[in-house]
ZAMARGU-4260 file (C-alpha; in steps of 0.2 Angstrom, whole numbers, plus 5000, padded with zeros to 4 digits):
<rodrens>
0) 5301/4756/4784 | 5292/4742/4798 | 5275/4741/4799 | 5271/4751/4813 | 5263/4742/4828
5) 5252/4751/4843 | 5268/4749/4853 | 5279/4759/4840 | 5267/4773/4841 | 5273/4781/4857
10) 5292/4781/4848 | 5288/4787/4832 | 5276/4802/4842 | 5292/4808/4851 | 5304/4804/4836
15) 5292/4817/4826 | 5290/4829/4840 | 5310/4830/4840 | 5316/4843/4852 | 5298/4853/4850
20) 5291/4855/4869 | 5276/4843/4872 | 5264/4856/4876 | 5268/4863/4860 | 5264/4847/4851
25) 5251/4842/4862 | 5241/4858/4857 | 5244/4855/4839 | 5238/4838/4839 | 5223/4844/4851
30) 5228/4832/4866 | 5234/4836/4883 | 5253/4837/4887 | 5251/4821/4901 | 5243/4813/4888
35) 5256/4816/4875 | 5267/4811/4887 | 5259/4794/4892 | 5258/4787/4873 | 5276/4791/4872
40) 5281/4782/4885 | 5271/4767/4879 | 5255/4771/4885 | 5239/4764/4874 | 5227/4780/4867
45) 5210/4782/4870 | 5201/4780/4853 | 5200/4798/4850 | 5218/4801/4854 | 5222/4787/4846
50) 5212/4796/4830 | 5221/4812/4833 | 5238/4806/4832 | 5237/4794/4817 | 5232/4811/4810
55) 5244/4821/4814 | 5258/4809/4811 | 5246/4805/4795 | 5246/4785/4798 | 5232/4775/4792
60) 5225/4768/4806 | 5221/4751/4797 | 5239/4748/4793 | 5243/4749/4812 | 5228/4741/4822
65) 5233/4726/4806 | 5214/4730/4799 | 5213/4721/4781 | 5210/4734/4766 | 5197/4728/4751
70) 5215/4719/4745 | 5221/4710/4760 | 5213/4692/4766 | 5212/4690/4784 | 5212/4703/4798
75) 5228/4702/4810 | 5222/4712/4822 | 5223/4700/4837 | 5243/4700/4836 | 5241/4718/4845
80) 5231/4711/4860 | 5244/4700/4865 | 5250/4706/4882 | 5231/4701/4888 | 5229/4683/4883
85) 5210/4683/4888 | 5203/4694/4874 | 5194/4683/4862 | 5201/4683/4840 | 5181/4689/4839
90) 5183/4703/4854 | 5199/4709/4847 | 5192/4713/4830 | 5177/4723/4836 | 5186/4732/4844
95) 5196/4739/4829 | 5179/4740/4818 | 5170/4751/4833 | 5192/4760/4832 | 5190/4763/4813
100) 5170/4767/4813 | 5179/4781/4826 | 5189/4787/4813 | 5176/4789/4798 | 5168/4800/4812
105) 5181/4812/4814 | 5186/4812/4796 | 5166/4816/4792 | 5165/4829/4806 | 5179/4838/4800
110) 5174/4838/4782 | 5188/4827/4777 | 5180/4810/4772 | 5188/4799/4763 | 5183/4794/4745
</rodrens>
């Protein structure tokens, strides 16, 4: 399977919800139907949607945001700000520590943190 990238998201969400109804899905993954429709159209998440959906499609969100693990070298994360050429390398990569520091919380919150 591709790597998934931040645009893919929105197509994979709708490829899993099939012909389920999005306020069905939505409920289950704890976000508002306009919501759910909005990512799947293409729409960048919030962080905390963002979180709940990598979840539910049970996606590490490192692998999409392109967040090195311990056994990868350089982060890649800038390749997913590309549409606005004014963020900063440096910019771009707090922003996916402050997403991922997000998404310990949650995982800690709801008992499930990873070991």
């Amino acid at each position: 399977m591709p790597k998934m990238t931040l645009p893919a998201l929105g197509r994979r969400l709708a490829e899993k919800r099939g012909e389920r109804g999005i306020r069905e899905v939505s409920k289950e993954i704890g976000i508002s139907p306009a919501t759910l429709s909005r990512v799947e159209r293409g729409f960048l998440p919030d962080v905390e949607t963002f979180g709940k959906i990598c979840r539910w499609l049970k996606l590490d969100p490192r692998e999409i945001l392109g967040v090195p693990t311990s056994s990868q070298a350089t982060p890649k994360i800038g390749v997913h700000f590309r549409k606005d050429q004014v963020l900063a390398p440096k910019t771009a990569h707090a922003l996916a520590q402050m997403i991922l520091a997000a998404q310990r919380a949650i995982l800690i919150s709801e008992g499930n943190e990873e070991r």
